[in-house]
Phi, psi and omega in degrees: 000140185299155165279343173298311208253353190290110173329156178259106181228151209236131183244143195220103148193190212246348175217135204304306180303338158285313178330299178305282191309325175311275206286350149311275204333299194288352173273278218315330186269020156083357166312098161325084200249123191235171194251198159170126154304334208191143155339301188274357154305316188270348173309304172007277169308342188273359178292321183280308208243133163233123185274148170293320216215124159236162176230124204219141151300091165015280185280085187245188180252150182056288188254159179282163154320295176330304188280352183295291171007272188315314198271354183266303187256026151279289204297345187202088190287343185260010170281148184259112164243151177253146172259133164265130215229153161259154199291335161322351200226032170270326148338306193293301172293348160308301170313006198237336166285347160305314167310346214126307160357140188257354191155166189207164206226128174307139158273116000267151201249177150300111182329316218266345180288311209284333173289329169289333176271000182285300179299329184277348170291301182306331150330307201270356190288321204275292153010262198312323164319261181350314208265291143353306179281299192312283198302329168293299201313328190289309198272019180272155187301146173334307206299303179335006211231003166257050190247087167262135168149147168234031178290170160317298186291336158290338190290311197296356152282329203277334211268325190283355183265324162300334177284022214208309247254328200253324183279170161252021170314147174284155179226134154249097172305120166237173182156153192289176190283169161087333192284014189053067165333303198262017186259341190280280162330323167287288205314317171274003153284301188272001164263332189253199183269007186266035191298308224264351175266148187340087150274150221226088195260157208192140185244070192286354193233008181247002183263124179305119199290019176264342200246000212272015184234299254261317195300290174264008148249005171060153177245168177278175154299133185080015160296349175185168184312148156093334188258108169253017150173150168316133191211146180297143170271166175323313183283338196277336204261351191240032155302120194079013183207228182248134170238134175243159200218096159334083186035084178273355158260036151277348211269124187293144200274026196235321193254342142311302187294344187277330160327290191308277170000310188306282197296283176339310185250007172044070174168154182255134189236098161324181183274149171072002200240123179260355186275164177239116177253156161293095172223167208224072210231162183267112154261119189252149189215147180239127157226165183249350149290139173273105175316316155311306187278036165226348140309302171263011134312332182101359196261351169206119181010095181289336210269330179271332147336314185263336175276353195252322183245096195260267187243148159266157185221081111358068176283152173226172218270158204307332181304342179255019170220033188307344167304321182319324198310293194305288161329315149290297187342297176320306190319293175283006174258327170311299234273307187272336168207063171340160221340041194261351173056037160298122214260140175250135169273155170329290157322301173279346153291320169306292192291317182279046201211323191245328181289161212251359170053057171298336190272357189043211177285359160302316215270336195292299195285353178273314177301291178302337168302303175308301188318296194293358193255017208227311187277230208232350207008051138241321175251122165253137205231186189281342176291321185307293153016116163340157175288326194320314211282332184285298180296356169294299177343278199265010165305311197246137171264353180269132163255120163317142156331276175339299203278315239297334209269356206259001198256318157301128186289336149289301166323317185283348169266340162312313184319303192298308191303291226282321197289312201275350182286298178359262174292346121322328183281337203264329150325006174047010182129317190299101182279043188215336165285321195273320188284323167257035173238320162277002165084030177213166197271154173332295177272004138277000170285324168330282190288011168252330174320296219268338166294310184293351172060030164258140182286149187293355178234161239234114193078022196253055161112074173272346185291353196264340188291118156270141164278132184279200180313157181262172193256134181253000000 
């Protein structure tokens, strides 16, 4: 598991050797695990860091557990804390479950204790995650919703963008062009709580490079021809809120250092201007470059590199989520031609299934857009389909080991039948939940609910379930 998606667990007490024994306990559980000396160590820490899980001492220097407690679950209402007490102060720590404490644990406690209550936190962390992600997906805005799929590695984006949506931590979103970055970056603006404040999208690599200071930190009046009265920069416009900043390695290593400054001193000097103004923005910044290695090529910061990537988001390009296919197809047959109820053949589900997507889901949706403006829009077939994706098809005789199943015209409706059972069952039956968690409408869930022959309630027998008709 990546360190992006790893639970986060935080250890707070004032002597080392707990300190230590904890974060051993929370490495064996696959945790991503940090310390803090002190109450006001681990405040600190949460600008950088926002932990899943704390373990706190009763008993701290300056400030109590308790009051850490109160200010941990303002600030990070979906953290789970437990307290650690010596037995005299368990009276105390009752109070503190009163407070919120998800629990609390005697000193010196057991390895094997201090792991269970670690796992049952951590349990009710993912539980509530879930439950959470589910319920958005019905009630996030239309733009929001074309982050579709129920392979593993997209849910495991959708989960890091709920664990994500509420901090002001910097995020670096990465992913080939087309996987839809900046669809990554609204949903962790506009799903949490920073909705209703300024989001700020910058295009880092379409900014003229002369006009590129003036464009995101504004200029004065006279600072330069042409400018005949003052105007706000990009960051001045996304005070209090998000600005994102769209294949940030593109940005000249001259307008890096000035970036970085920016992100350090939390504030901007317009062009022409000796005054400094104060902002106060969330940066989440995206590239389809690797960043690392173009540090260590010399072509990019290292020191801003590293202020930018606190947590990372990794989409990935579609060719590694080909279960995903059948379901944005669908998606995008909603969007460009609602109840018109067009059928994908077998055949042209095979080729866009067997193509390798470099444009990823941009290139998807681009296809499909062409099939309808091009076909009969009641079928779509292999003619409609780009030349590319039809002579990639029939040119190459190798099939990845994964797709081989996909080449039968039964397989592929199992494919489909398996993906929509799924994500019906985790939708609990609500079907108004399962049409939006697969990115297609109500009444196309129906008639595929009712072709695949899946029951409308959710365990009442899936081994009975068979495959029905392949989809035409």
């Amino acid at each position: 598991m990546s360190d992006e998606i790893k639970t986060r667990l935080l250890v707070v007490d004032d002597e080392q050797s707990i300190r230590r024994l904890c974060m051993t306990i929370g490495n064996t559980l696959g945790y991503a695990c940090a310390e803090a000396e002190s109450a006001e160590a681990a405040l600190a820490r949460l600008d950088s860091d926002a932990p899943d899980l704390i373990l706190t001492d009763l008993k701290l220097p300056n400030m109590s557990g308790v009051e850490l407690l109160k200010q941990m679950k303002m600030l990070l209402p979906h953290a789970e804390i437990a307290i650690m007490t010596g037995h005299g102060s368990i009276e105390s720590a009752v109070d503190a479950m009163k407070l919120g404490a998800y629990d609390y644990i005697e000193k010196p406690f057991r390895v094997e204790k201090m792991r269970l209550l670690l796992q049952r936190m951590a349990e009710k962390v993912r539980l509530v995650t879930e439950n959470e992600f589910l319920r958005e997906r019905v009630t996030t805005e239309e733009n929001l919703d074309g982050i579709i799929g129920s392979s593993a590695n997209i849910q495991d984006v959708l989960r890091m963008i709920s664990r994500l949506k509420d901090t002001r931590t910097p995020v670096l979103i990465a992913g080939e062009s087309g996987t839809g970055k900046e669809l990554a970056a609204r949903a962790i603006h506009f799903r949490g709580s920073m909705a209703q404040t300024p989001f700020v999208a910058v295009d880092c690599g379409s900014l003229v490079p002369t006009l590129m200071e003036s464009e995101l930190f504004g200029y004065e009046k006279g600072a330069f021809t042409g400018a005949m009265k003052s105007k706000a920069g990009l960051f001045q416009a996304a005070n209090g809120g998000t600005i994102f900043l769209d294949e940030i390695g593109e940005l000249p290593l001259e307008m890096q250092a000035k970036l970085l400054r920016v992100l350090q001193e939390k504030e901007v000097r317009p062009v022409g201007s000796n005054e400094k103004v104060n902002v106060d923005v969330r940066v989440i910044a995206a590239t389809n470059r690797d960043l690392e290695a173009a540090y260590r090529a010399g072509t990019f910061r290292k020191d801003l590199y590293f202020r930018l990537n606190v947590v990372t988001v990794h989409l990935p390009p579609l060719r590694e989520r080909r279960s995903d296919i059948p379901v944005l197809v669908h998606h995008f047959l909603d969007r460009y031609a609602k109840g018109s109820h067009i059928q994908v053949t077998a055949a042209a589900m095979k080729s866009l299934l067997h193509y390798d997507w470099p444009g990823n889901v941009r290139e998807l949706e681009n296809c499909i857009a062409r099939a309808l403006t091009l076909g009969d829009r009641e079928t779509i077939d292999v003619i409609d389909l780009p030349p590319g994706i039809r002579s990639e098809q029939a040119d190459s005789g190798i099939v990845p080991a994964q797709d081989t199943a996909s080449l039968s015209t039964t397989a592929l409706a199992e494919m489909e039948r398996m993906t929509i059972l799924r994500v019906f069952e985790q939708a609990k039956g609500d079907k108004a939940l399962a049409g939006k968690m697969l990115g297609i409408s109500r009444a196309t869930l129906y008639r595929k609910l009712k072709r695949y022959n899946i029951p409308s309630k959710p365990g009442s027998g899936t081994a009975e379930i068979e495959p029905r008709a392949t989809p035409q």
